[in-house]
N, C-alpha and C positions, 0 to 999 in steps of 0.2 A: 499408559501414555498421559491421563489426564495425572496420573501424582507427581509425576515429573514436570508439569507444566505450573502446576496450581503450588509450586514452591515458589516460584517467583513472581503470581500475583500478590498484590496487596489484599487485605483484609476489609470487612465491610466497617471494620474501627477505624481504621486508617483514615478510613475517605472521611466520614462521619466527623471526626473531629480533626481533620485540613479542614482550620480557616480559612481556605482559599474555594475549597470546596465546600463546603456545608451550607451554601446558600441552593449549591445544584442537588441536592441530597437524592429528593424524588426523583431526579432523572437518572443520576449516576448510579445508585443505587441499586435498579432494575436488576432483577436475578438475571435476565438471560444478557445485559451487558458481561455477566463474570463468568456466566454457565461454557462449561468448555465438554460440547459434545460435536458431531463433527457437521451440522448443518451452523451453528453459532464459529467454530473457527472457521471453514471452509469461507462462508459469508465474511469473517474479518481478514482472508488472506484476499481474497476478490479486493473488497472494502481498499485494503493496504495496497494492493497493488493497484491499483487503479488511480487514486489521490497521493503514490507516490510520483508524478508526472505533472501534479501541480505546480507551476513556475511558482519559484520565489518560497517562503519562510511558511505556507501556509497547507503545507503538504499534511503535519501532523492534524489541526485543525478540521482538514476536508475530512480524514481517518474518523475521526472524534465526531462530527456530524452524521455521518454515516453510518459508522456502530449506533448512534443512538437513534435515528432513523429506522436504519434497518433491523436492529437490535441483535446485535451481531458481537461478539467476541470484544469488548472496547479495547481493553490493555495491545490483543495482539494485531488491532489493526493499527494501532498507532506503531507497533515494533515494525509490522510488514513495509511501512512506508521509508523504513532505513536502505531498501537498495539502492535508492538513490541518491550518491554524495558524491562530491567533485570529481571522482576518479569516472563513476558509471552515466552520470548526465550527458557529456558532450557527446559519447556513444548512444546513448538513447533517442538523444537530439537529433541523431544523424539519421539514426532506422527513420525516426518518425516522419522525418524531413523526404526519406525516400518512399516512405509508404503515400505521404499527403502526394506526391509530385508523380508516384505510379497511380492516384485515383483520380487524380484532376489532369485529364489534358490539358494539353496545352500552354500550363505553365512550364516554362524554359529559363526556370532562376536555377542559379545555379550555384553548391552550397557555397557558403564562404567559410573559412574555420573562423571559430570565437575569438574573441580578443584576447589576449594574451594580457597577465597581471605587472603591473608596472608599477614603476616609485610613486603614481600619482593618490593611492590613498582608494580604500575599500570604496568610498561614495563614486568616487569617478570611475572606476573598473563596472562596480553594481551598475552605472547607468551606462556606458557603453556596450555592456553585456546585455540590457534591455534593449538598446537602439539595436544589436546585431539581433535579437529573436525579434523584436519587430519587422525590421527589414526581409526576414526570411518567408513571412507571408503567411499566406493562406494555405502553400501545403505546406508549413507545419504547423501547423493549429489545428489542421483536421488530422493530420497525422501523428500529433500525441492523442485524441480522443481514441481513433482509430486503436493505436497500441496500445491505451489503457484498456479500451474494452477488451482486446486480445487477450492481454495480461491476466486480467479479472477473468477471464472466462477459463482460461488452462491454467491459475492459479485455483480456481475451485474445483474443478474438474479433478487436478491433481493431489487436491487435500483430500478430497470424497472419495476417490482412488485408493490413494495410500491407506484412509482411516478404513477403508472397507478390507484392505489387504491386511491388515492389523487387525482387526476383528475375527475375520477367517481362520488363522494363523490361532489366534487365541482360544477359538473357540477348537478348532482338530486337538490343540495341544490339550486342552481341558478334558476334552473325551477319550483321548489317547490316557492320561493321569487317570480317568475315573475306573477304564475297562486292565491298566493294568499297576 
């Protein structure tokens, strides 16, 4: 599993000499940001799924804090943070909007659908898109935490799963080769 993964990170040259990167060297650098064993992915699928629920442009960012915090997988938690793109958000928006509105009594908002994109230009859609998450409140703000934690906790759960059912597997097949 790991030779198939470790084709398409980058090299510790690469980063090294990104002029963009070689001022972050010490940090980016860290073996267990690149190491791909299954407590380093598992932690960057968590990582990824959790900051992919961050509103707005800073999804990748929270990913990239995070691995380097928790020193977790960097490359795949910033990958993990791609399920959510304009097709899967408004669905997202909506669970989260019903989990914050099933924890908190008593609120009785009621959802609106998003604004819809019009001739008026990216800035004015962006900022009536903010005015409608504003307006939706308190259960949805505790109800994306809510999902992200969710998210993060059966997305590792189910990396640690899988990588241990892939180990099992590999190892019967290996003893099965040896004894015949």
């Amino acid at each position: 599993m790991r030779k198939r993964i470790r084709k398409f990170l980058p090299d510790h040259d690469a980063i090294r000499n990104n002029r963009w990167l070689a001022r972050f060297e010490n940090t980016l650098l860290h073996p267990r940001l690149w190491d791909l064993n299954r407590h380093s992915v598992a932690g960057a699928v968590a990582a990824g799924l959790f900051c992919g629920l961050i509103p707005g442009p800073l999804q990748m960012l929270g990913a990239a804090i995070c691995a380097v915090v928790f020193r977790v997988n960097l490359p795949l938690a910033l990958l993990t943070t791609l399920y959510t793109n304009p097709f899967t958000i408004v669905p997202l928006y909506i669970i989260a909007f019903a989990i914050g509105q099933s924890v908190l009594p008593g609120h009785g908002e009621r959802f609106v659908p998003p604004p819809e994109w019009h001739d008026e230009g990216f800035l004015a859609w962006a900022r009536t898109l903010v005015d409608w998450m504003l307006g939706l409140g308190t259960p949805l703000a505790l109800g994306l935490v809510l999902l992200a934690c969710g998210l993060a906790l059966v997305g590792y759960g189910l990396v640690r799963l899988a990588w241990r059912i892939y180990l099992v597997r590999a190892w019967r097949h290996r003893s099965r080769r040896r004894r015949g």
